[in-house]
C-alpha positions as CSV (number, residue, x, y, z in Angstrom):
1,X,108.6,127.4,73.8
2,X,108.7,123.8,72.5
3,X,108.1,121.0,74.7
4,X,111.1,119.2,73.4
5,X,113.4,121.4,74.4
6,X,111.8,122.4,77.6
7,X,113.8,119.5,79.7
8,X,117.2,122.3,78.6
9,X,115.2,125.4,78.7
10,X,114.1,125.0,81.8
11,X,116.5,122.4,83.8
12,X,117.5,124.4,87.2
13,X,115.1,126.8,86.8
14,X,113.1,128.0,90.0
15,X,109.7,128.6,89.2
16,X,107.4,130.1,91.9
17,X,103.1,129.4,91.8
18,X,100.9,130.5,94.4
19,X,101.4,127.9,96.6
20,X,105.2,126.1,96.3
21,X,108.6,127.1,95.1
22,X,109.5,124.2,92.2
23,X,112.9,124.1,91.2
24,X,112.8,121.7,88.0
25,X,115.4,118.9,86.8
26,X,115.8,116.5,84.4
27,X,113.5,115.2,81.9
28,X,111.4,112.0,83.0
29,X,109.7,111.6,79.8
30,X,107.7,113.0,76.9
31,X,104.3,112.0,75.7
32,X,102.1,113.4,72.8
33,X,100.6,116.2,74.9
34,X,103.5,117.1,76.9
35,X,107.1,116.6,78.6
36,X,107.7,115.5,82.1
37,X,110.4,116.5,84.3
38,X,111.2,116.5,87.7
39,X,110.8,118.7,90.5
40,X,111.4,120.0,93.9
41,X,109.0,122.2,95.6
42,X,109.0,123.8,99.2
43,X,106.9,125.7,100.6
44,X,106.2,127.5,104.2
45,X,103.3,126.9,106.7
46,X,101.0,129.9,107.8
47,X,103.5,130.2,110.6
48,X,106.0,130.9,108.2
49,X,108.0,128.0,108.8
50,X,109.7,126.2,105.6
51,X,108.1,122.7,104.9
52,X,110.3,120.1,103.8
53,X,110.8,119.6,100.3
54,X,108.1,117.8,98.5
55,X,108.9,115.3,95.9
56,X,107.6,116.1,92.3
57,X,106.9,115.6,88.7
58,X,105.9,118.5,86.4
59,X,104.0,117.6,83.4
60,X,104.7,120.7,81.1
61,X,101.7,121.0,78.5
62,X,102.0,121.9,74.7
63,X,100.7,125.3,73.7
64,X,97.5,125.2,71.9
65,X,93.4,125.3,72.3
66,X,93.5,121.2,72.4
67,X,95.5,120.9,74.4
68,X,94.5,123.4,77.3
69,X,91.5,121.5,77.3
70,X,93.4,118.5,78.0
71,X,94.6,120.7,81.1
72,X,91.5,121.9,82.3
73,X,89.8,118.5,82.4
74,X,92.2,116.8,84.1
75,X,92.9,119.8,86.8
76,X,88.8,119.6,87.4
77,X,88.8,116.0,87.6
78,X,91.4,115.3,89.8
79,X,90.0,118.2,91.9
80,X,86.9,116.6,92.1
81,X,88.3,113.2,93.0
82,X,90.0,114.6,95.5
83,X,87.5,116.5,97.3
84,X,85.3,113.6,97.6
85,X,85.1,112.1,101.2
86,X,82.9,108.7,101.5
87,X,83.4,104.9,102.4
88,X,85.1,104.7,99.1
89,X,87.4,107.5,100.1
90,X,90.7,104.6,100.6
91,X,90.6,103.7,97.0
92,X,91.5,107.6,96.2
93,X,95.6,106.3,97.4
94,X,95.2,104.7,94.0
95,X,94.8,107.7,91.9
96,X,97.8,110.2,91.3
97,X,97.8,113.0,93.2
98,X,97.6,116.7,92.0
99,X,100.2,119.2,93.9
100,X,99.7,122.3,92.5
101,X,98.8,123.6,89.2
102,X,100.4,127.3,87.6
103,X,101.1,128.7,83.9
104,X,104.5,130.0,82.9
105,X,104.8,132.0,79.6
106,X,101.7,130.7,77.9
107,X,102.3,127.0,78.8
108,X,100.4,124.7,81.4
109,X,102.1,123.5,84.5
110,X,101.0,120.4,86.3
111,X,102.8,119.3,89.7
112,X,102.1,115.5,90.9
113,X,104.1,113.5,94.0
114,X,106.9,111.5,91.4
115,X,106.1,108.5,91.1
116,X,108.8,105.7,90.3
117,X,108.1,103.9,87.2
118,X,105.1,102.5,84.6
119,X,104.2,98.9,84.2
120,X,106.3,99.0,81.2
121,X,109.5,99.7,83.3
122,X,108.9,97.0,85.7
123,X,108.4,94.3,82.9
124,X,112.0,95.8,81.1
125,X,113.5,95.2,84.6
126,X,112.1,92.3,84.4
127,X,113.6,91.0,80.6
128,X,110.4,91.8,79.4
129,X,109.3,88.4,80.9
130,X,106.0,87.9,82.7
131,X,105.7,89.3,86.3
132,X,105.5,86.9,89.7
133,X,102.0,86.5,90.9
134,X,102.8,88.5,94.3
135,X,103.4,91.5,91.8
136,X,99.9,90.9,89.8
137,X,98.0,90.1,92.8
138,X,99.4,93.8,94.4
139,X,98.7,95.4,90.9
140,X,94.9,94.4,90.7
141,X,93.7,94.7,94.3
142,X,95.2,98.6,93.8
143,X,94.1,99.4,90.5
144,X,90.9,97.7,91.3
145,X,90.2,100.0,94.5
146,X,90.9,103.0,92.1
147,X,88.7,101.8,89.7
148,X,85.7,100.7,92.3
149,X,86.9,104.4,93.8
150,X,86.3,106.2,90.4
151,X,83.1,103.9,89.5
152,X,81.7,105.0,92.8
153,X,81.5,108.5,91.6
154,X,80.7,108.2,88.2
155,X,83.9,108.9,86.4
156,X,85.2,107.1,83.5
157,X,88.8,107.7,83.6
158,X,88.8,106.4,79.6
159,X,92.4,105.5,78.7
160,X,93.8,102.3,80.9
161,X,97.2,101.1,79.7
162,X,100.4,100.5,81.1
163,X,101.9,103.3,80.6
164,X,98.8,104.7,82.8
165,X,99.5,102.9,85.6
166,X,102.5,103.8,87.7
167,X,104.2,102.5,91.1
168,X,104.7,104.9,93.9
169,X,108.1,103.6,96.1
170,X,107.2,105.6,98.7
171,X,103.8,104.7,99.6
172,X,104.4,101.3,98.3
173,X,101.1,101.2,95.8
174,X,100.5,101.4,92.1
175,X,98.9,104.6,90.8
176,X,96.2,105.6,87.9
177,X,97.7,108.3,86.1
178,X,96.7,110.8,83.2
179,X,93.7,111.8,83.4
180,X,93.5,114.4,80.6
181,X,90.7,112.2,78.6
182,X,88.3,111.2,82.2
183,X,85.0,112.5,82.2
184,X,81.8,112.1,84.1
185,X,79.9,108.7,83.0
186,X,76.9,110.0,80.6
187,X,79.1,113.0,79.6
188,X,81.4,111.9,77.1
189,X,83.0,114.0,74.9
190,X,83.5,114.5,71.4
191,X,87.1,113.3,71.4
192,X,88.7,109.5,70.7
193,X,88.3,107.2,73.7
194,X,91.2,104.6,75.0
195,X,94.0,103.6,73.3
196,X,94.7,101.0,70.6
197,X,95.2,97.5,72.2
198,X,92.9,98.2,75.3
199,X,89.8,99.7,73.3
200,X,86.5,97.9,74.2
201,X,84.0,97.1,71.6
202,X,81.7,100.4,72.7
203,X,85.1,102.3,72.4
204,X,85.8,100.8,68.5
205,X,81.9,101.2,68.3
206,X,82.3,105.3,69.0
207,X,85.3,105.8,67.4
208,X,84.2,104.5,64.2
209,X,81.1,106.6,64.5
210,X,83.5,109.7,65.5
211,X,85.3,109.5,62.4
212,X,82.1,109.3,60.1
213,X,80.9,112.3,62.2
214,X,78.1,110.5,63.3
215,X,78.6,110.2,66.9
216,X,76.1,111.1,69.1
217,X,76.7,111.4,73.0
218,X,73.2,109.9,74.0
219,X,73.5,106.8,71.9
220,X,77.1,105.9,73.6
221,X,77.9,103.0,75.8
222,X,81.2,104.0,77.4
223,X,81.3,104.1,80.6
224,X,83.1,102.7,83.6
225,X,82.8,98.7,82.9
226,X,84.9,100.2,79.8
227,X,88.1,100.9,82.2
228,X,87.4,97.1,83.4
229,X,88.2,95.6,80.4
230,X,91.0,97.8,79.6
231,X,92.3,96.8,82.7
232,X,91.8,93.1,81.6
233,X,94.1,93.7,79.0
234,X,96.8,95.3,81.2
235,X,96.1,92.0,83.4
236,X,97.1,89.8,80.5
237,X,100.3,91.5,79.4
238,X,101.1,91.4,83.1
239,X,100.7,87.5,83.1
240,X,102.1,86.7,80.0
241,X,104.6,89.1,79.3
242,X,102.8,89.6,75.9
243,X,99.7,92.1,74.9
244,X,96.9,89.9,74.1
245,X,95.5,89.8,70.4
246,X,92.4,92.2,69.0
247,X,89.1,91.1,67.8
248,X,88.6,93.9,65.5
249,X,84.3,94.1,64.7
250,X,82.0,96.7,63.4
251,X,79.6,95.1,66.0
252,X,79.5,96.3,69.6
253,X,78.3,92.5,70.5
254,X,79.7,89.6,69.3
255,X,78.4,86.8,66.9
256,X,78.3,84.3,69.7
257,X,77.4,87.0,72.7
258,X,74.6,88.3,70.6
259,X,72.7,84.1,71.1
260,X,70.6,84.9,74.0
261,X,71.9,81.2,75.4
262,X,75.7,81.2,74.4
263,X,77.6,78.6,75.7
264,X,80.8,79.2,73.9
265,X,83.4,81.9,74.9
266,X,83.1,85.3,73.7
267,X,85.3,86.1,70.4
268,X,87.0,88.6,71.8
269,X,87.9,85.9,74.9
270,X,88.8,83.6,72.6
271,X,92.3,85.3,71.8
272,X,93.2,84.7,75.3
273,X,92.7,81.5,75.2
274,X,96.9,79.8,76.4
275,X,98.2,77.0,78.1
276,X,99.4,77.4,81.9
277,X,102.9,79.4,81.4
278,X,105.7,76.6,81.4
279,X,108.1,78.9,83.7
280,X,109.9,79.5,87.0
281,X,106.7,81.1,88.2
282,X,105.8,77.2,89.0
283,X,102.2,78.8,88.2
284,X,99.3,75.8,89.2
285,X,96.5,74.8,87.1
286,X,94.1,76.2,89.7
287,X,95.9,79.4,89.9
288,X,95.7,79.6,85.9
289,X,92.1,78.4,86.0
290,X,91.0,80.9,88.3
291,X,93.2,83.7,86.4
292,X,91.3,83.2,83.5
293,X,88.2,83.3,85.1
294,X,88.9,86.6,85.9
295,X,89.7,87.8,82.8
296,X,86.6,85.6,81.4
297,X,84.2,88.1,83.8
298,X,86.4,91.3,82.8
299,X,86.5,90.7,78.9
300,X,82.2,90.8,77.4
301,X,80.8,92.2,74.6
302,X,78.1,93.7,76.7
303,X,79.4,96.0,79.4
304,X,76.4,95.6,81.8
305,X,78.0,92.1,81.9
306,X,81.3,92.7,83.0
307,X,82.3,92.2,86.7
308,X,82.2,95.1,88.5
309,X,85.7,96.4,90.4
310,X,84.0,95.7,93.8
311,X,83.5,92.0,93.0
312,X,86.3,91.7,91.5
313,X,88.1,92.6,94.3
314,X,86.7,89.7,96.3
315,X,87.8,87.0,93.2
316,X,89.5,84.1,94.6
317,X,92.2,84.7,92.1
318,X,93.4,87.2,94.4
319,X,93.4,84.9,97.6
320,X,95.4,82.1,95.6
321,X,98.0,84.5,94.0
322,X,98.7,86.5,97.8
323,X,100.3,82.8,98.7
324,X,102.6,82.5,95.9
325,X,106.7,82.3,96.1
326,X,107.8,84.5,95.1
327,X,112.4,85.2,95.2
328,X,114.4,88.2,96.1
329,X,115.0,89.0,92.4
330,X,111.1,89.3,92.0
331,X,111.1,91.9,95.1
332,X,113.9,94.0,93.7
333,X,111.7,94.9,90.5
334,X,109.2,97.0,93.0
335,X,111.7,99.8,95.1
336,X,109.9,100.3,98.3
337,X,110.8,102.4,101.2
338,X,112.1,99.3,103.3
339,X,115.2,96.9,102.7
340,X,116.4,93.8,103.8
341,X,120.0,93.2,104.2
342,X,121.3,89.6,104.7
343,X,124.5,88.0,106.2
344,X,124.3,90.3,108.8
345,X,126.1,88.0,111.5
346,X,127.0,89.8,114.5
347,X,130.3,88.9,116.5
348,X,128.7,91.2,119.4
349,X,125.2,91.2,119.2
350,X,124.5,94.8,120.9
351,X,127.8,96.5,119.4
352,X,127.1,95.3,115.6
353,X,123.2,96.0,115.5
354,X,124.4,99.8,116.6
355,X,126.8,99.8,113.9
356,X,124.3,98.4,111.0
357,X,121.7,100.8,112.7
358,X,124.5,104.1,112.0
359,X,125.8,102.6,109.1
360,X,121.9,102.4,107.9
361,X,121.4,106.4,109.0
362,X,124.0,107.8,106.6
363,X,122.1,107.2,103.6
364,X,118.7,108.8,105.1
365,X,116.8,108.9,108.1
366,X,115.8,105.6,109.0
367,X,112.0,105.1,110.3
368,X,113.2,101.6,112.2
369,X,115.0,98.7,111.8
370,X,113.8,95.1,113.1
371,X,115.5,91.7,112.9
372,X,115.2,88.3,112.4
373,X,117.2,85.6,112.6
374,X,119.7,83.8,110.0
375,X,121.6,87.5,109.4
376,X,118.8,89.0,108.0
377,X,117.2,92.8,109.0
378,X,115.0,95.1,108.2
379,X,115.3,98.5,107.7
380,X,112.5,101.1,107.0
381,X,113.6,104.4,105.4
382,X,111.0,107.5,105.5
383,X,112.1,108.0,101.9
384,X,112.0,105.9,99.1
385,X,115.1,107.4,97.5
386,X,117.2,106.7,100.3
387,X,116.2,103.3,100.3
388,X,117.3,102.7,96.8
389,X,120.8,104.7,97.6
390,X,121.3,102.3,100.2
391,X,120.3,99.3,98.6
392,X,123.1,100.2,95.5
393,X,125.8,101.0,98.4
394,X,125.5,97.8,100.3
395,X,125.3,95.4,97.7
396,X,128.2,93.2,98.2
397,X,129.4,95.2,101.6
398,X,131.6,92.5,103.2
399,X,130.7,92.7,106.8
400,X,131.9,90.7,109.9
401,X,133.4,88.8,106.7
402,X,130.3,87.8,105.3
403,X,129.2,90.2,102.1
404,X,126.1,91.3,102.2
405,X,122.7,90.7,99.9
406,X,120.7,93.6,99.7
407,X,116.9,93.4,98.1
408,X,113.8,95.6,98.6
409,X,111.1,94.7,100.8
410,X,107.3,95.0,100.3
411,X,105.8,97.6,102.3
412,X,104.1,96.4,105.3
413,X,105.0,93.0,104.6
414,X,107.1,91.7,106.6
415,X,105.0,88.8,108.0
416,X,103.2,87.6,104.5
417,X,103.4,84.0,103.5
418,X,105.2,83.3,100.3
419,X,107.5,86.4,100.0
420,X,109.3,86.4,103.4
421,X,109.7,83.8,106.7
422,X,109.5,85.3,109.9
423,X,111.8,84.0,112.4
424,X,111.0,85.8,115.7
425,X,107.6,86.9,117.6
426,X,107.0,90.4,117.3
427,X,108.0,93.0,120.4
428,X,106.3,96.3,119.9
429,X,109.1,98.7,121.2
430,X,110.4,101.6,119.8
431,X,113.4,102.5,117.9
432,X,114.6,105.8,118.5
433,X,116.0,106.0,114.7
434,X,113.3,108.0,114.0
435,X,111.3,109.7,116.6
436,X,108.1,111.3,114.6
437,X,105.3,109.5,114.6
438,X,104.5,107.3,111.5
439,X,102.1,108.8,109.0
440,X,99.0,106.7,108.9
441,X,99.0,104.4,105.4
442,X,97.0,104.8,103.0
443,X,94.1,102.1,103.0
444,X,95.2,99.1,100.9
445,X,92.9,95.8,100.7
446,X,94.0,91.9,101.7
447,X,96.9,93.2,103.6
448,X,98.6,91.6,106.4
449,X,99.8,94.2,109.0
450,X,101.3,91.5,111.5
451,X,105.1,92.2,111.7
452,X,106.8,89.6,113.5
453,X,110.6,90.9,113.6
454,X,112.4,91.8,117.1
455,X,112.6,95.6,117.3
456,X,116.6,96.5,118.2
């Protein structure tokens, strides 16, 4: 069976593995090893009672030796990862979770929780313009925990990019995805490592040696401070809304890195050198300044130079950015499970919040919903999806004669300076909207948790 007919082949198909029931839909994309399409799987506890249905994306492998090695690695991998239980544990909310894995006449089947969209999708949403600072900031102190998460245990996950690098709606957190080409750090395969645009100078170094079939696995340098200045890359395009220019060398280090007491920039920094953007960002010089230190400490010649993800995470970039402005068209680029409605004016208070709270429920099953002042509310969905439905159903409601605004809302954000003004002191009561308990988040670094909304 070809993979690029496999989204019709296989479209409303019920396929059963040993552990869920997947009944596949459209296609979500195709890449060079595979197709994507998405799924539904249920499944039934030990007491035999059916689970709700689980959310997922089945990347459906090409047939051939290469490429179930691709498979393998990235089942054993992401196995690994995710048996690992240590201080560093949090940072594994970063990394893409494996579901289930099964074959299906002769081809590989790989279930993961969907995931909403790439880096690429968010900056087409965005007119291909570069992304608000809140949205960076959130971008590197996630993929940064995945990376210090990964680096922690030795594993290089070798192909950073932004397609790689996806934004889960539901738990409100971008995602490392792909790992087909990861290994263990001092293992490194016999195969090409990153992709063009993100390749470090030991990557060019072993490709180059790879294709003169030279290469020789004790003599390589790759490791994980190669991911960090992939991710440095990915950093740029996000800033600039352009991918930052190559220094192509046959050298691993530099002309001016290789002077012992350098005091110029590396060449490879060099191309990213830029003037503060000019834009409605309203970016500072010392936020520019200390963005480009960043990059500086991510983009060296040598990688026993490079910051490491754990100090990075503690770069003052990242304090600076958290405070910037940021307008409801920035939050609508990120879906999230929560969404704020405006010109929500009641005529009676008690009467109208039970009508926006039933009006809410019909599109999902609504975890709570908290208010503010100036018509505006909150309301938390259990489901990303629903969210979304929601938002594209209210949009220009006209209620109590006013016509409501509609725009998503960063998870567990509700009280963060810069994206949103809260107007009333938090009451912790319940909402009986949703009666389970909430599901313990994932653990996410320089969060504020304070919500300061009134419960109704």
């Amino acid at each position: 069976m070809k993979t690029d007919r496999v989204s019709n082949d296989l479209e409303g198909q019920i396929l059963q593995s040993g552990k869920y029931t997947w009944k596949l839909g459209r296609c979500l994309g195709k890449g060079t090893c595979s197709v994507v399409v998405e799924a539904c799987g249920t499944s039934f506890s030990q007491l035999k009672q059916k689970i709700p249905c689980i959310k997922g994306a089945i990347k459906i492998f090409k047939e051939g030796q290469q490429f179930d090695v691709v498979v393998a690695n990235e089942i054993e991998m992401l196995e690994h990862l995710k048996s690992q239980r240590d201080s560093h544990s949090g940072g594994k909310g970063f990394i893409v979770q494996l579901l289930d894995y099964f074959s299906y006449k002769g081809q590989k089947f790989l279930a993961f929780e969907r995931l909403s969209c790439t880096l690429h999708h968010i900056l087409l949403k965005n007119s291909n313009k570069a992304l608000p600072l809140f949205i960076i900031k959130e971008c590197a102190c996630h993929i940064l925990s995945g990376l210090d998460f990964l680096t922690t245990h030795k594993v290089v996950h070798g192909d950073i990019k932004m397609s790689n690098i996806m934004w889960n709606a539901d738990e409100g957190a971008f995602q490392l995805v792909d790992f087909g080409f990861s290994f263990h750090e001092g293992n490194q395969p016999y195969q090409p490592f990153q992709s063009p645009g993100y390749r470090s100078p030991e990557g060019q170094v072993w490709n180059r040696l790879l294709h003169n079939g030279c290469a020789d696995q004790r003599d390589s340098r790759c490791g994980c401070a190669s991911d960090m200045w992939s991710f440095g890359y990915v950093l740029w395009y996000l800033y600039t809304g352009q991918p930052a220019s190559r220094f192509e060398t046959d050298h691993q280090v530099c002309e001016t890195c290789s002077k012992k007491e350098a005091t110029q920039f590396c060449m490879h920094f060099r191309k990213f050198q830029g003037d503060r953007p000019m834009d409605e960002r309203e970016i500072t010089s010392v936020q520019h300044q200390l963005f480009r230190d960043l990059i500086e400490r991510m983009i060296k010649c040598r990688s026993e130079d490079r910051i490491t993800p754990s100090v990075a995470l503690q770069h003052s970039f990242l304090d600076i950015a958290e405070a910037a402005r940021s307008r409801l068209s920035d939050m609508m680029l990120l879906p999230t499970t929560t969404l704020l409605l405006e010109n929500i004016y009641p005529q009676n208070d008690r009467d109208c919040m039970e009508h926006v709270k039933e009006m809410c429920a019909s599109f999902g099953v609504v975890r709570r919903l908290v208010r503010g002042c100036d018509g505006k509310v909150l309301v938390e969905y259990t489901d990303a999806d629903n969210c979304s439905h929601a938002h594209r159903a209210l949009t220009g409601l006209v209620f109590n004669n006013w016509t409501v605004i509609t725009s998503y809302f960063p998870t567990g954000k509700a009280s963060m300076p810069g994206i949103f003004s809260p107007v009333l002191p938090a009451e912790h009561s319940s909402l009986g909207c949703d009666e389970r308990k909430e599901d313990p988040p994932r653990k996410r670094c320089r969060h504020s948790s304070t919500e300061c909304y009134k419960e109704t």
